[in-house]
N, C-alpha and C positions, 0 to 999 in steps of 0.2 A: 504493500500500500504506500503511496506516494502523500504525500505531507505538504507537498510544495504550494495545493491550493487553500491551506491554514492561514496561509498570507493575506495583508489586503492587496487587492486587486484595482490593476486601473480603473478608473472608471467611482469607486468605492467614494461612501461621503463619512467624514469622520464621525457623525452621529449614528451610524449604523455598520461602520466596521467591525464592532463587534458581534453583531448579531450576524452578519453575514459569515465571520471565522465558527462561529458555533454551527450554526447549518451546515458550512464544509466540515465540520469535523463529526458531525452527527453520519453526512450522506458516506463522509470514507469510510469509518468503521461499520459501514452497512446498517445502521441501525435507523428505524423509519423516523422520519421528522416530521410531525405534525402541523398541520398547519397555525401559522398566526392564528389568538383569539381574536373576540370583536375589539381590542384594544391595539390589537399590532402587536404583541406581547407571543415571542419565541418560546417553548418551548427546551430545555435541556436535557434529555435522557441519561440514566445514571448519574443525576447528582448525590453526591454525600452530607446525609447528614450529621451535624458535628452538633458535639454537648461539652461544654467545659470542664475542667477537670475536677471542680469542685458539685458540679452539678451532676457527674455520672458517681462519684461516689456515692451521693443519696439516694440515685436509683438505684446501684448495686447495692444498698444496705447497709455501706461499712462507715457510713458519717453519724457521728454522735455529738452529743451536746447538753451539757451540764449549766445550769445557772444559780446563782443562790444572789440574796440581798441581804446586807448586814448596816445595822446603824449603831456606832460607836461614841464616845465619846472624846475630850481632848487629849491627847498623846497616849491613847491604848493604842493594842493590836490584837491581830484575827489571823489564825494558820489553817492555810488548809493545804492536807497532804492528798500526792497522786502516785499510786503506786502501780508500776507498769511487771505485770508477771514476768517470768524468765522463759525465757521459747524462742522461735523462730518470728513471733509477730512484734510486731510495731506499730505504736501511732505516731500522727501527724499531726502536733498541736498548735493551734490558735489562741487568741485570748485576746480579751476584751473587759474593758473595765469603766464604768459611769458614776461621777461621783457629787453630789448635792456639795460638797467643799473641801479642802485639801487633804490630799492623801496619799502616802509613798507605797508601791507595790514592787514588792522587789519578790527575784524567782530562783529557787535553790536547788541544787541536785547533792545527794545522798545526806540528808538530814541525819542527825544523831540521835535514836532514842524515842520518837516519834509516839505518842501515848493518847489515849484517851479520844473524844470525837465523835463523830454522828452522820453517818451515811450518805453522804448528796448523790442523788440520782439522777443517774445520765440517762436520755432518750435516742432512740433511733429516729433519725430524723425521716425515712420512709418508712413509715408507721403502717406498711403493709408485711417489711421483712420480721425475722422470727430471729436474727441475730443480734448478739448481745454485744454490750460493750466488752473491750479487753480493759480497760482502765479502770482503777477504783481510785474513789475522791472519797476523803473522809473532810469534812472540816471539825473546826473547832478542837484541833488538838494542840497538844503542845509536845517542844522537843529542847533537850538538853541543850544542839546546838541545831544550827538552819543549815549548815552544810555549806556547800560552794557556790559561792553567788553569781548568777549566769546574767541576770538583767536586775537595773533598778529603772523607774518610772514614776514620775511623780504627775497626777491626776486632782485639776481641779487648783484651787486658790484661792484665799480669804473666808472670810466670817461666814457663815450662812447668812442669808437675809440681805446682803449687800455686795457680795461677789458671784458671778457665776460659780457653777461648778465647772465638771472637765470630764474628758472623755479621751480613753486614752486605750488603741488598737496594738496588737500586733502583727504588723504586717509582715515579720517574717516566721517562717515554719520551723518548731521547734521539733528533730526528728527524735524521740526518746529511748531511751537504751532502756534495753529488755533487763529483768530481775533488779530495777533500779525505784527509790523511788525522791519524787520531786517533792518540794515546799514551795508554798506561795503567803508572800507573808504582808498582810496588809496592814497596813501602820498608819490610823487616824491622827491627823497633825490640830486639824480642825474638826468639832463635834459634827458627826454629819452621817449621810446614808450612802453607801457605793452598791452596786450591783455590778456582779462579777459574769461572763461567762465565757466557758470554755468549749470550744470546738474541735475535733478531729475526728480524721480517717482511719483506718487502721489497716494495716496489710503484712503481707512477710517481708522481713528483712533479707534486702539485695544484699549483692556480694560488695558495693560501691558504697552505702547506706553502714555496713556494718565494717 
């Protein structure tokens, strides 16, 4: 099969070159090309359709999501631990944090001692699949030490009632090591309410990944 009529062709007007390269490339590959609607509007046979990377995770069933609200007082804190089993799987974490007035959230890997706490419950977020999270989140624990500090982030600013608060994303992927587990440690500066949540995927750990 010759390729060479994929080109525009003399004669060709720039608002319609493309629709004329699709037509040759519909009639080379033999495949029938239908006619223009009542719009003028071409036809493409075998297009692909494409879904984002985060949005085919929810249809395959492996995106989860955890959220909790806490409202503190001036210079307390709030832990919550996440503990990733030991295996061949892995999640892909996110996080997100919204706070009515100032708040430090800082993120820890292998905490010391980690005790006590109360179950926060993650969702599948295609609530047709039958798959479970790999992550357990406890909050409200406490631990000897917070372990090694990977991020700090500080969310929001001033008094309640006269400053905004703040809103503070992760936009990079934190990929977590298996039999490991994490601290998230949130430190009221100002009396206020934050809401916290966490998102990921889960899958097996690559050869590049581990």
């Amino acid at each position: 099969m010759s390729y060479d009529n994929l080109y525009p062709l003399p004669g060709d007007l720039q608002h319609d070159t493309l629709k004329k390269i699709l037509q040759r490339l519909n009639t080379g590959v033999a495949v029938a090309n239908p006619p223009p609607d009542p719009d003028g509007n071409v036809s493409v046979l075998g297009e692909v359709e494409t879904l984002s990377h985060e949005h085919a995770h929810v249809h395959d069933g492996s995106s989860f999501l955890a959220t909790t609200m806490q409202t503190l007082g001036n210079n307390t804190s709030y832990r919550i631990a996440i503990a990733v089993p030991a295996g061949t799987e892995t999640a892909h974490l996110f996080f997100r944090f919204t706070s009515t007035s100032e708040w430090y959230v800082e993120f820890f890997e292998a905490p010391t001692t980690v005790a006590g706490g109360a179950n926060l419950t993650a969702y599948n977020r295609n609530r047709n699949s039958v798959n479970g999270p790999l992550l357990t989140f406890t909050q409200g624990v406490t631990a000897v030490a917070d372990g090694t500090r990977l991020l700090v982030e500080r969310v929001g600013s001033g008094a309640v009632g006269t400053r905004v608060g703040g809103v503070s994303q992760s936009i990079e992927e934190w990929v977590l090591k298996p039999g490991t587990t994490y601290l998230v440690h949130l430190r009221c500066v100002v009396a206020g309410t934050l809401a916290a949540a966490f998102q990921w995927y889960q899958d097996t750990l690559t050869a590049h990944e581990g």
